[in-house]
C-alpha positions as CSV (number, residue, x, y, z in Angstrom):
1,X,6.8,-37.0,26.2
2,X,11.1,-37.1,26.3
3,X,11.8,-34.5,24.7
4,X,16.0,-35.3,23.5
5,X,18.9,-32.9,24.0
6,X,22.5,-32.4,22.7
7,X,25.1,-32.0,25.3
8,X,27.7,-29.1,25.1
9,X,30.3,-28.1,27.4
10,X,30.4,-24.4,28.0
11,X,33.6,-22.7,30.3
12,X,32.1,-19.4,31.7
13,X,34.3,-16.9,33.5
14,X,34.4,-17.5,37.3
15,X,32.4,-13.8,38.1
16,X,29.7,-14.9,35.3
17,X,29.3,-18.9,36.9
18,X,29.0,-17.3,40.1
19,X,26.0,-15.5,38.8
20,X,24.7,-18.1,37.1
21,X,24.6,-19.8,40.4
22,X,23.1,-17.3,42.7
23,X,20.6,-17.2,40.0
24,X,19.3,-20.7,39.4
25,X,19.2,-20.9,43.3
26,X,17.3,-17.9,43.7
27,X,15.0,-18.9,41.0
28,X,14.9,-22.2,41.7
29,X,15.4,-23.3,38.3
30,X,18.3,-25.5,36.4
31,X,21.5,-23.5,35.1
32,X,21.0,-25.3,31.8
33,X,17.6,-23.9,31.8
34,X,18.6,-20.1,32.6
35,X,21.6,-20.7,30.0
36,X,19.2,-22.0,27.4
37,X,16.7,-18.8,27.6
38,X,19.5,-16.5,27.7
39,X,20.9,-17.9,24.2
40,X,17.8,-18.4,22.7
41,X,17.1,-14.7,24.0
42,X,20.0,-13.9,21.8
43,X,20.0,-15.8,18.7
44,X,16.1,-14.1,18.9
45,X,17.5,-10.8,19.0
46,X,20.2,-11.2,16.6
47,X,17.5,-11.9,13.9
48,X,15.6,-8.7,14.6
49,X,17.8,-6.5,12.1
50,X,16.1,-8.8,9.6
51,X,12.8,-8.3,10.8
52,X,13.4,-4.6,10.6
53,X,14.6,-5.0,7.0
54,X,11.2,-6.1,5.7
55,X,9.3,-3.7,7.6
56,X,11.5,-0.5,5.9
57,X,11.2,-2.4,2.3
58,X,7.0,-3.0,3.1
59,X,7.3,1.0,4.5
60,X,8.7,2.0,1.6
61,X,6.4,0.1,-0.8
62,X,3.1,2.1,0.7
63,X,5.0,5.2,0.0
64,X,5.4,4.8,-3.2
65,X,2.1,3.7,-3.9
66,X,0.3,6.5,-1.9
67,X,2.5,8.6,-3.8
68,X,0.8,7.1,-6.5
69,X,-3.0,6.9,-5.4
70,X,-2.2,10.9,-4.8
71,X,-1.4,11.9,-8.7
72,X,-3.8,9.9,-9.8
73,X,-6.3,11.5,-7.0
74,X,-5.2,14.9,-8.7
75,X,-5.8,13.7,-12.5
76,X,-9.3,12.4,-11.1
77,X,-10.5,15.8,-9.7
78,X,-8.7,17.8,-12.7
79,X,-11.1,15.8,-15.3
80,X,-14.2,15.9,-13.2
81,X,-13.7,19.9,-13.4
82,X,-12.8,19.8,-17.3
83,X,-16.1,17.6,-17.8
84,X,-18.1,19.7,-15.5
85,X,-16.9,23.2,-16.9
86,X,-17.6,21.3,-20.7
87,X,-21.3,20.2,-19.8
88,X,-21.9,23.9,-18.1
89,X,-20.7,25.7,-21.2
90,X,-22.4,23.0,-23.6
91,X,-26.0,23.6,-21.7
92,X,-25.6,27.4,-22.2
93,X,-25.3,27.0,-26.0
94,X,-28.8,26.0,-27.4
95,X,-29.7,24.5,-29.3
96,X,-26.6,22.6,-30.5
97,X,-25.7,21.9,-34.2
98,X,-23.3,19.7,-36.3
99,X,-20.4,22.0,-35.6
100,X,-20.7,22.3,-32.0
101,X,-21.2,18.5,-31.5
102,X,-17.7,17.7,-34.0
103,X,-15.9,20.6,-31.4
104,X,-17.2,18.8,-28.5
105,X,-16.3,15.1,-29.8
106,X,-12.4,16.4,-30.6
107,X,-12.2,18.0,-27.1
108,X,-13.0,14.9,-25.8
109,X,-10.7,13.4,-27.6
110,X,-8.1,15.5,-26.8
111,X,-8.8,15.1,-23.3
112,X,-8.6,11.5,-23.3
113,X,-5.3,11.1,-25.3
114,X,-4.0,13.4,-21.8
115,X,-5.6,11.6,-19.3
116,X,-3.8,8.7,-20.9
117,X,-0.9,10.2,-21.4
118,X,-0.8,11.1,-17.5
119,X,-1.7,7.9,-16.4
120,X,1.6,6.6,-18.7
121,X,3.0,9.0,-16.3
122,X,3.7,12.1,-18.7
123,X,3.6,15.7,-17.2
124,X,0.9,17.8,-17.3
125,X,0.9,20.1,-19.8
126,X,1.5,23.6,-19.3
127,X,-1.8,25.3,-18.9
128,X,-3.2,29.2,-17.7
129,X,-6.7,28.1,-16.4
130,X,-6.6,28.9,-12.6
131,X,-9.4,26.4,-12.1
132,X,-6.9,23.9,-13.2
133,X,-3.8,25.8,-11.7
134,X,-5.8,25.7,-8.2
135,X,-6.3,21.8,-8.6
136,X,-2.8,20.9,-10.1
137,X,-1.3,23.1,-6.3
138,X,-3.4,20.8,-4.3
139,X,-2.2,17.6,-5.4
């Protein structure tokens, strides 16, 4: 299959034509052909800044959502302790009455308005359990 091309005139310096000769007849090839690789080399590398564009903006999008997956990592641990410490604490008090179960229900209340709160993306509140102090430092 003919394959159609546009003619254009190009006026090289004499040092650069005299390359471009020694070139095609070392390599046997056609000077239009060497010429056409070397600008298509070009306009290939001219694009790259692009290329490098979208891979910073992509780069950057992870980060931020690692940064993400991490707090919310740290708020995952931090409630499996609170329910943990609750249900150890609960189990030592038998048997359990009215009183004990209405505490319980508004402590679990409590904690889900903050778990909300810190998914919203509200600071933790202050706090002088070391249990909780120990898991906040590791996030």
């Amino acid at each position: 299959m003919k394959s159609y091309k546009t003619r254009h005139q190009l006026f090289l310096p004499e040092e650069m034509s005299k390359r471009l000769d020694h070139l095609a007849k070392s390599s046997g090839r056609a000077r239009s052909e060497i010429l056409v690789e070397a600008l298509d080399a070009w306009f290939n590398r001219r694009q790259a800044p692009k290329s490098d564009e979208s891979i910073g903006i992509r780069l950057t999008r992870i980060e931020r959502d690692t940064q993400w997956l991490r707090r919310n990592q740290g708020l995952v641990w931090e409630v499996l302790a609170r329910m943990v410490r609750h249900q150890l604490i609960t189990g030592a008090m038998h048997p359990v009455d009215e009183a004990a179960q209405a505490v319980g229900a508004r402590m679990f209340a409590q904690l889900i308005d903050e778990i909300a709160d810190r998914f919203a993306g509200k600071a933790a509140p202050a706090t002088d359990d070391p249990a909780t102090l120990k898991l906040r430092s590791l996030q």
